[in-house]
C-alpha positions in Angstrom: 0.0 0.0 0.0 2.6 2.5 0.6 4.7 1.4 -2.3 1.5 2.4 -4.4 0.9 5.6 -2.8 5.0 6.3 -3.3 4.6 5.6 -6.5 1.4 7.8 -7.5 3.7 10.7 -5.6 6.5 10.3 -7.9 4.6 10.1 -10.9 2.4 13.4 -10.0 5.2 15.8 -9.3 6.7 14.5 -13.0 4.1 15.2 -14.5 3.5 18.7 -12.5 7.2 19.3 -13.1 6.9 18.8 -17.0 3.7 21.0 -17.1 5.7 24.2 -15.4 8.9 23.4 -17.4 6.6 23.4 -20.7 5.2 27.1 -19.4 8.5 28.0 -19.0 9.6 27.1 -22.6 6.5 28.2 -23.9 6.6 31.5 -22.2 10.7 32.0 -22.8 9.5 31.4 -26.8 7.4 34.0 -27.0 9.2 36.5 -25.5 12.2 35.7 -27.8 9.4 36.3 -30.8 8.2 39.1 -29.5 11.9 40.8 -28.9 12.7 39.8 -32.7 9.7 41.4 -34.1 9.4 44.7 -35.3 7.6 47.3 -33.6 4.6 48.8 -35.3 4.9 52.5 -36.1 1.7 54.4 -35.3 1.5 56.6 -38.4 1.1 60.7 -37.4 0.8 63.8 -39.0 3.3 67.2 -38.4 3.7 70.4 -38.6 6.9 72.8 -38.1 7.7 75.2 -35.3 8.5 77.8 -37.0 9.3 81.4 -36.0 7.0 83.8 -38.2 4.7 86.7 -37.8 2.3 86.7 -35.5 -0.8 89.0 -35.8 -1.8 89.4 -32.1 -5.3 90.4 -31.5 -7.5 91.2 -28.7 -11.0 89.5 -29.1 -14.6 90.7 -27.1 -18.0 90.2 -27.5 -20.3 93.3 -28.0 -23.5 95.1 -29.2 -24.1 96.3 -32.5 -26.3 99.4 -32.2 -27.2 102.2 -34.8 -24.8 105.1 -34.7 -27.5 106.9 -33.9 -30.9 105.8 -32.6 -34.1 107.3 -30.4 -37.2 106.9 -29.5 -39.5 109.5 -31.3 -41.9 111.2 -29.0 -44.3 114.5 -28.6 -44.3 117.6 -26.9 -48.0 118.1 -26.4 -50.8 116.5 -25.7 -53.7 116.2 -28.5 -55.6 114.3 -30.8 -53.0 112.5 -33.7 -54.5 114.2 -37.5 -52.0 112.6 -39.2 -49.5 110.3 -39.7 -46.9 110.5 -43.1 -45.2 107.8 -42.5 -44.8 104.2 -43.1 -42.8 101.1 -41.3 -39.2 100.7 -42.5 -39.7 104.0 -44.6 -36.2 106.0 -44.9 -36.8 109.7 -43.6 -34.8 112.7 -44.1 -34.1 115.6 -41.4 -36.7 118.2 -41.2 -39.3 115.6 -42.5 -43.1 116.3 -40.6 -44.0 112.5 -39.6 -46.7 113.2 -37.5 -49.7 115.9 -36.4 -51.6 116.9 -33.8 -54.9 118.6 -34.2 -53.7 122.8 -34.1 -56.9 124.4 -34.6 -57.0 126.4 -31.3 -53.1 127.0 -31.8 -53.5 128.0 -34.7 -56.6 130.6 -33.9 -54.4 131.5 -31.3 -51.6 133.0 -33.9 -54.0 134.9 -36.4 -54.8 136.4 -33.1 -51.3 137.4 -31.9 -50.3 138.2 -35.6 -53.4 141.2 -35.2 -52.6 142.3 -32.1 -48.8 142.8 -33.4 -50.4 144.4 -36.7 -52.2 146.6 -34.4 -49.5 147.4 -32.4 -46.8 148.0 -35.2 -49.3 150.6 -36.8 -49.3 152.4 -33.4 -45.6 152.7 -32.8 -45.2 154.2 -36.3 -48.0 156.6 -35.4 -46.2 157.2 -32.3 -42.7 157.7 -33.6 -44.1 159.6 -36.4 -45.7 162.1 -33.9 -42.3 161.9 -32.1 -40.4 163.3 -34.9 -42.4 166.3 -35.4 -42.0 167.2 -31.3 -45.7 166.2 -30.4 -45.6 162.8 -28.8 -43.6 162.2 -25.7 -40.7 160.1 -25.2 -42.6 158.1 -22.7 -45.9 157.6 -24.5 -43.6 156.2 -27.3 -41.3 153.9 -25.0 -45.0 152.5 -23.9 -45.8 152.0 -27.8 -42.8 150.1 -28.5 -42.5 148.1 -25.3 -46.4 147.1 -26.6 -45.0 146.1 -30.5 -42.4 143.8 -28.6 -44.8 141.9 -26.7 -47.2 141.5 -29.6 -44.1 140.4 -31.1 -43.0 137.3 -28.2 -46.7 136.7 -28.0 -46.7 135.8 -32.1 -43.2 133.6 -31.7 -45.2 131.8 -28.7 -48.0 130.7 -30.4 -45.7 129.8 -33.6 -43.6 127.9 -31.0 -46.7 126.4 -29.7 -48.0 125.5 -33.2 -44.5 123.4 -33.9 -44.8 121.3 -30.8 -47.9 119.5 -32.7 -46.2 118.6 -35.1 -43.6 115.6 -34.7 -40.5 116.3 -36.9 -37.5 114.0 -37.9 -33.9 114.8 -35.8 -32.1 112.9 -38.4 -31.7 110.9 -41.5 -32.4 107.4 -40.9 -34.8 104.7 -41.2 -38.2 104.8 -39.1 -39.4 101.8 -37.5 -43.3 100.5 -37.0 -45.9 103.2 -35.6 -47.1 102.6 -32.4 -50.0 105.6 -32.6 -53.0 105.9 -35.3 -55.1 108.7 -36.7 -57.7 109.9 -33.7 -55.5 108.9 -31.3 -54.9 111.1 -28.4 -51.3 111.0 -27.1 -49.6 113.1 -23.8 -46.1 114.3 -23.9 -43.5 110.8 -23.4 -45.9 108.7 -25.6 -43.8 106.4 -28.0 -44.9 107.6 -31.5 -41.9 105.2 -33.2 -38.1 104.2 -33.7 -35.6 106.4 -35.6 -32.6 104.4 -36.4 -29.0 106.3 -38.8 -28.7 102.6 -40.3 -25.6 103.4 -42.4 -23.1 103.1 -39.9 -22.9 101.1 -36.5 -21.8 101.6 -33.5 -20.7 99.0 -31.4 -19.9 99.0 -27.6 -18.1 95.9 -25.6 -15.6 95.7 -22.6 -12.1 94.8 -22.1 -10.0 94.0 -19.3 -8.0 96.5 -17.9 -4.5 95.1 -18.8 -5.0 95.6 -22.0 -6.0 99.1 -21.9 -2.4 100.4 -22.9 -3.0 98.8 -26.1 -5.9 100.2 -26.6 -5.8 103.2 -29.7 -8.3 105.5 -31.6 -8.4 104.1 -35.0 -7.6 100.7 -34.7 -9.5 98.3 -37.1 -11.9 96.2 -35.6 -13.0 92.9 -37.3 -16.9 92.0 -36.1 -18.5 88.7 -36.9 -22.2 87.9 -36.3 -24.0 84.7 -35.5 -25.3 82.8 -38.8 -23.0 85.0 -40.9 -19.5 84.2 -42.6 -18.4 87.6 -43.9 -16.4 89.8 -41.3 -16.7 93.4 -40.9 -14.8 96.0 -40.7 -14.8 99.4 -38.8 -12.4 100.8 -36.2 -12.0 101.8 -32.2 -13.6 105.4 -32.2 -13.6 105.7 -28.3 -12.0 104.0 -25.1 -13.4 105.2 -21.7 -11.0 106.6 -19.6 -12.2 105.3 -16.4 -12.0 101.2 -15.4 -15.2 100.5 -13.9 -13.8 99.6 -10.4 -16.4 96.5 -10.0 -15.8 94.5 -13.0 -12.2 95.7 -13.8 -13.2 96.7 -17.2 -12.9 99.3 -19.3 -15.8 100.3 -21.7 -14.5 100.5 -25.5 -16.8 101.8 -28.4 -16.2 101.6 -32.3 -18.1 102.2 -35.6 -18.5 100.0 -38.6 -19.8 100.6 -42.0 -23.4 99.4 -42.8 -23.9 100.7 -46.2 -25.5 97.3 -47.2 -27.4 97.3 -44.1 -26.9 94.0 -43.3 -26.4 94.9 -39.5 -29.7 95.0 -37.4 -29.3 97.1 -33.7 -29.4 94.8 -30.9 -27.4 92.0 -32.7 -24.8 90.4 -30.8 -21.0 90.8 -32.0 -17.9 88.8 -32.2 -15.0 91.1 -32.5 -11.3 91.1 -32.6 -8.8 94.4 -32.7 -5.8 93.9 -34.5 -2.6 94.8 -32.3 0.9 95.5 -34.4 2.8 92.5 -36.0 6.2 90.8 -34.6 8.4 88.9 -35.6 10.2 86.0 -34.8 7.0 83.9 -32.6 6.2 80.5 -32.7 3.0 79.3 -33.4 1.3 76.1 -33.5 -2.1 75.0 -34.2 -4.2 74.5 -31.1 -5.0 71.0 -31.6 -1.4 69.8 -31.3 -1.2 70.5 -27.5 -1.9 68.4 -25.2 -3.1 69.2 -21.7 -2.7 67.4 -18.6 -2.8 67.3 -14.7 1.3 68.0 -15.0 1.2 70.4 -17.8 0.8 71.3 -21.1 2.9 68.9 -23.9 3.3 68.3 -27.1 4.9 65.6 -29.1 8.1 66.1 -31.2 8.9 63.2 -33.5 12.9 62.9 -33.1 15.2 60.0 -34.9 15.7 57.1 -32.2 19.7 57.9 -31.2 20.8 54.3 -32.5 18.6 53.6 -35.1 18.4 57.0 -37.8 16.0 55.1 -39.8 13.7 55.0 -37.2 11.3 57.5 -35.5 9.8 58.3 -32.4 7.4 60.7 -30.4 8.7 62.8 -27.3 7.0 64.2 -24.6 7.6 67.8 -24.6 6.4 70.1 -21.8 5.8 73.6 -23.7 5.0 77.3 -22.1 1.1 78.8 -24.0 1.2 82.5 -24.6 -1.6 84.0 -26.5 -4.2 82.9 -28.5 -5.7 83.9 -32.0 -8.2 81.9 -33.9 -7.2 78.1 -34.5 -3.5 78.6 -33.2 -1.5 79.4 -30.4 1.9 80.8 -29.2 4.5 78.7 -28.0 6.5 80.9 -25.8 9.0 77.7 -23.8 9.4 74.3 -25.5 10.1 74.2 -28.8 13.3 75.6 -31.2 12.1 76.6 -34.6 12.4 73.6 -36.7 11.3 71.4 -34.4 8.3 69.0 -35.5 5.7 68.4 -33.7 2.5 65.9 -34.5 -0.5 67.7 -35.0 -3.1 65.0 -35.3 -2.8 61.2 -33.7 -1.2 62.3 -30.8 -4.3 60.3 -28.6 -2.4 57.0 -29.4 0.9 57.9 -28.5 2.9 57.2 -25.2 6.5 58.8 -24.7 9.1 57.9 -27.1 6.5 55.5 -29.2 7.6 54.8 -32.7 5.5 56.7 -35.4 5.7 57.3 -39.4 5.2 60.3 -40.9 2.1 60.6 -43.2 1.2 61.5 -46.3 0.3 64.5 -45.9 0.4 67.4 -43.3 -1.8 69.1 -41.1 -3.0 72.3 -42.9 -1.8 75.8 -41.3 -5.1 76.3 -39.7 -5.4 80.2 -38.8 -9.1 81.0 -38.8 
């Protein structure tokens, strides 16, 4: 019995030792493949650090608004004769767009122009009697003081007369009428819109480190929503006082609206243009990569004992400014340097890659 169970020990641990040795060789196998084989390279595409000019800008949002804009309103109260004007209608200074019933006004100014007819043919009576020694200088002072009221009184009522009426303050384009015909209004009622639609004005913020660079005249470039074209105008006022809550200072410009495709009230993407330099590297935003430790790019360098071969390096890089689709590269990189610009996601430090094809297009918009 215990030769038997001798036995069944001896021939379990040969066959246990056979099944680790053949592990063993199996594993060992492998890994000698594995070392012999090639490793893949992950195929990438570059672009250059190179040292060019750099445009910077200084980008906001804002409000587009007309250069010049109110809210048309009366002086008097009444009943609303007549309107001569239509929505959207383009009006020119000086242009009567609405009337008031004048009636009493104007029966007060036929009035007033009698009483100053009266009273101008009794100061030439006077003064005529004056000159011949009859009339005294007081009697005559009394006639003229009388032609000079009868003259205010007749401005007055003219005055009075040109409240009722509801004239334009400037060219522009007049907006939907908020009154009719019968209605009666009181000085402060809303008659309609006036908008000057040929050139914008547009007002937005800044923060008040930039406010140095800040110039009258500099071009502005605004972009609006559901629109590709950019237009163009320039900085026509910075305030000279930081508004001590928010830190910001209050910037306004004018663009052209000849085609009057700007609406007031429309919202504004804008960028000033600041003066070029020279010598700044750039890169295209979606070639850094950020990360808990910093911002890094990859630089695809030849593999020190093997020329024919390349592979990706974690660089750590300094961001300066921003514009558009690229940014400054202020620490990091040495012009000529070339960095992957898309397929960095499958890349770990100093993993082989091939170049592709083609390159990453200079991206600047």
């Amino acid at each position: 019995m215990t030769k038997r169970f001798i036995i069944a020990i001896i021939l379990l641990a040969l066959i246990g030792g056979g099944l680790v040795g053949f592990n063993k060789f199996r594993e060992g196998m492998i890994a000698q493949f594995l070392a012999n084989r090639p490793v893949a390279a992950l195929p990438v595409e570059t672009v250059l650090a190179e040292a060019a000019t750099w445009q910077p800008a200084l980008n906001a949002i804002g409000t587009i608004n007309a250069a010049q804009g109110v809210e048309l309103t009366v002086e008097a109260a009444g009943i609303v004769r007549a309107i001569n004007f239509a929505a959207n209608q383009d009006v020119a200074e000086g242009d009567t767009l609405l009337q008031l019933d004048d009636e009493v006004q104007r029966a007060d100014r036929d009035a007033s122009r009698s009483q100053l007819d009266l009273a101008r043919a009794q100061l030439d009576r006077e003064q005529a009697l004056q000159s011949r020694g009859v009339a005294s200088d007081a009697r005559t002072d009394e006639t003229r003081a009388a032609f000079d009221a009868a003259t205010a009184q007749l401005a007055r009522s003219e005055a009075v007369i040109a409240q009722r009426r509801l004239i334009a303050p400037f060219d522009g384009t007049i907006g939907l009428p908020r009154v009719d015909r019968g209605t009666y209004v009181s000085p402060g009622t809303i008659i309609a819109t006036l908008q000057d639609l040929e050139t914008m004005r547009v007002d937005f913020n800044l923060p008040e480190q930039v406010l140095p660079s800040l110039r009258i005249g500099q071009q502005i470039s605004a972009r609006i929503d559901g629109d590709t074209r950019s237009f163009t105008g320039e900085v026509t006022g910075v305030d000279p006082r930081i508004d001590p809550g928010s830190r910001m200072v209050a910037v306004r410009g004018n663009i052209d609206n000849s085609d009057r495709v700007l609406t007031p009230g429309q919202f504004a993407r804008l960028r000033i243009a600041l003066p070029p330099e020279d010598g700044v590297i750039t890169l295209p935003q979606t070639a850094v990569s950020i990360s808990l430790y910093g911002d890094f790019v990859y630089v695809v360098r030849m593999v020190e004992d093997d020329p024919d071969t390349l592979e990706a390096r974690q660089v750590f890089v300094t961001l300066g400014r921003r514009d558009g689709a690229r940014v400054e590269i202020t620490e990091g990189l040495s012009e000529g340097d070339r960095v992957v610009s898309s397929g960095q996601n499958r890349l770990n430090n100093r993993s082989v890659v091939s170049l592709a094809e083609t390159t990453a297009p200079d991206v600047t918009e």
